[in-house]
N, C-alpha and C positions, 0 to 999 in steps of 0.2 A: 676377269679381275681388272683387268687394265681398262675396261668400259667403264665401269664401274668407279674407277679412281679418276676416270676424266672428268665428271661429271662436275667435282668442285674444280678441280684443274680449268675447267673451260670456263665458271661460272666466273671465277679472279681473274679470268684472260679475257673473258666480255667485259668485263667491265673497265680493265684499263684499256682494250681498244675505244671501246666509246668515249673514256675520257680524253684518250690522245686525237680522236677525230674533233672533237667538241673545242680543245684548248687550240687548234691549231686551224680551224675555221675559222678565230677570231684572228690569229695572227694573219692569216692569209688575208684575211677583209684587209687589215690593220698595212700589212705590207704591200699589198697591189694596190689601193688607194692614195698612198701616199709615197711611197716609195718609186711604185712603178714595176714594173713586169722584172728587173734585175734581181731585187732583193724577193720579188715575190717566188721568183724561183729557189733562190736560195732556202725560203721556206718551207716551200714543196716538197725539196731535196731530205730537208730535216723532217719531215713528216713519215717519207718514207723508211730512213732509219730507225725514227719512233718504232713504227709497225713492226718493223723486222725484231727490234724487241721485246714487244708484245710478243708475240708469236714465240719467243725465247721459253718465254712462262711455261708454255707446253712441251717444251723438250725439242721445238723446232729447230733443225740446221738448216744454213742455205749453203751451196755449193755451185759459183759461178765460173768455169771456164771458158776462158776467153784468149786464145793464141795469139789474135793477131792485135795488131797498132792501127787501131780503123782511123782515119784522119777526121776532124773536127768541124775541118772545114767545106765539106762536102754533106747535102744531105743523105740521111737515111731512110732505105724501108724495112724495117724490124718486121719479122715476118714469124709467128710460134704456133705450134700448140695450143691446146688451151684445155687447162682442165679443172681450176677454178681460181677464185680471186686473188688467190694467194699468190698467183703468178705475175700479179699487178706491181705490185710495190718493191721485190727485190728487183725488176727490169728497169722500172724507174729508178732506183738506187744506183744500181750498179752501170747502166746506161745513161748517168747522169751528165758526162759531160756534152753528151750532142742531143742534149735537153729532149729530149721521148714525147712524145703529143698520143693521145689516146684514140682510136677510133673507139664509140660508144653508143650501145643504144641510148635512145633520146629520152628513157625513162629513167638516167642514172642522174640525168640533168638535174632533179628536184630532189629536197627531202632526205639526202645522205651530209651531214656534217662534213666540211672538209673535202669529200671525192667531189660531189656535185659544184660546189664553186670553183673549185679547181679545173673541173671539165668544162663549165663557163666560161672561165676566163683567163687560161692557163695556154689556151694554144689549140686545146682536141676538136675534137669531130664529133655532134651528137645526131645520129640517124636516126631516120624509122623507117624500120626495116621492110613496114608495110605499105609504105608509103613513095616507089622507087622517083616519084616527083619534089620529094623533098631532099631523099636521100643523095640520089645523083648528082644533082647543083653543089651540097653540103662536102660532099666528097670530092666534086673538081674546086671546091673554092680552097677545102684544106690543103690539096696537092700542091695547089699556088704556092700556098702560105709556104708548106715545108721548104719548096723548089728556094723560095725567095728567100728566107732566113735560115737558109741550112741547116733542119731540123730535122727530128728524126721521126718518123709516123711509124707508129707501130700499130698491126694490123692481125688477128686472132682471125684465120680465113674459113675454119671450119663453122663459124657463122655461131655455135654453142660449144657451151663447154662438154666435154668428155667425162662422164661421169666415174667410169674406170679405167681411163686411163688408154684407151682404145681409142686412137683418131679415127678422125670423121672425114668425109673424103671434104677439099678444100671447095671453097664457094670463089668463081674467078673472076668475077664484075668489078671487086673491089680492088682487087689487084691491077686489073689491067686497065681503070682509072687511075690508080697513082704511079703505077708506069709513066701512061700516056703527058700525066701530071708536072711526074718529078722524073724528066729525060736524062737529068744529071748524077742520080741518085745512086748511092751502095745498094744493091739488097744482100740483108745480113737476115740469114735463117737461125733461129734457134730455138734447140727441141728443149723443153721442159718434158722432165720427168718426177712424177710421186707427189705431186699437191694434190691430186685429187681424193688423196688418203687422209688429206687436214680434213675431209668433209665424207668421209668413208661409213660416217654412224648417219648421215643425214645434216641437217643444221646445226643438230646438239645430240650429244654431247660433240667435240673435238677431239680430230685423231693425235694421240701423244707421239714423240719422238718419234715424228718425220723428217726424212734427209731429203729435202727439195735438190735438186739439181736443174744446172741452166748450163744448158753445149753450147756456146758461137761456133757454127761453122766457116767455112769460107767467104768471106763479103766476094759478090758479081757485080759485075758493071748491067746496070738493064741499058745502057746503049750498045754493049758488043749481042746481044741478043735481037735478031729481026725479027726469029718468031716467038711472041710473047708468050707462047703455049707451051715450048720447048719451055722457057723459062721458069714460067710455073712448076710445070714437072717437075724439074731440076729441084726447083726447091723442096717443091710437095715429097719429092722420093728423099731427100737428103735429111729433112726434119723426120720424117715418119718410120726411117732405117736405126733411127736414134732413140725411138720412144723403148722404152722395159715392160716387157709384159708384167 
């Protein structure tokens, strides 16, 4: 029954998502052209809240816990899980003030209202994956960027998303370039749990009355760690002890 009732449920919720991607792709042109990267953030910020009430329409809750007082003026490397898109837009929301930058494959670049310029021109990273002569340059130039404007990179290391919810063991090249990257940097782990249930029937219909949750666990300094491997771990076991079957 409840499949069955998502079917219009999802079809009212695609359609105000595509409208809030659509209306907010101009704004973005509109603000980062003439404004400048301040105000175009500020739009971004409001995009992401959009989304999150989209996602309302379905009976969606989001649930972010966050202990600590991470400082602002230090960069980040956001380090999650990953079990689908829906994980995108409350990190960007709620990570708003030490402005989030995306690592992304280089196909999200084109063709998506609103994400795709946003990943243009917003700060992120767009790879290809198959490609490790493009990817690598792309990855030590974003690392600059964070180091330099105390930003936050967040980085999805199992390489795909988890389709149930089940991590994947982490992919470490990416990591231990924005270490090498950003010397200076927090790493803040945090395990998402239950998005992958928004996409539980496939693309369509939409899973109803999901309770996403986001854990921050402890921010590390990556300069008190010498071996980067140890580090990984650390995090690898910390986020992964956290996921719900």
């Amino acid at each position: 029954m409840r499949k069955i009732i998502s079917y219009p449920v999802s079809i009212i919720y695609a359609f105000f998502f595509f409208i809030t991607l659509v209306i907010f792709h101009g704004l973005q042109w509109f603000a980062f052209n003439v404004f400048g990267y301040s105000v175009h953030k500020k739009v971004v910020d409001a995009l992401q809240f959009a989304l999150m009430r989209c996602a309302n329409i379905l009976g969606t809750r989001f649930t972010f816990t966050n202990p600590y007082n991470i400082d602002t003026d230090v960069p980040l490397i956001i380090v999650a899980n990953h079990q689908s898109l829906h994980d995108i837009y409350p990190i960007t929301w709620y990570m708003r003030k030490h402005h989030p930058k995306f690592i992304s494959k280089i196909e999200l670049g084109k063709g998506i209202p609103s994400v795709s310029y946003n990943l243009r021109h917003g700060g992120g990273a767009l790879i290809d994956r198959k490609n490790p002569r493009q990817s690598i340059p792309t990855l030590m130039k974003f690392g600059e960027y964070i180091e330099t404007n105390k930003r936050a990179a967040v980085i999805f290391p199992e390489g795909t998303r988890s389709k149930d919810g089940t991590p994947k063991p982490f992919q470490t090249k990416g990591l231990e370039i924005l270490f090498k990257k950003i010397p200076s940097a927090l790493v803040v782990p945090i395990t998402i749990n239950n998005s992958w249930k928004m996409l539980k029937y496939g693309n369509f219909p939409m899973g109803l009355g999901t309770h996403i949750t986001f854990t921050v666990h402890k921010p590390l300094k990556v300069s008190t760690f010498a071996d980067k491997q140890e580090l990984i771990h650390s995090i690898e076991t910390t986020i992964t002890n956290s996921i719900e079957p």
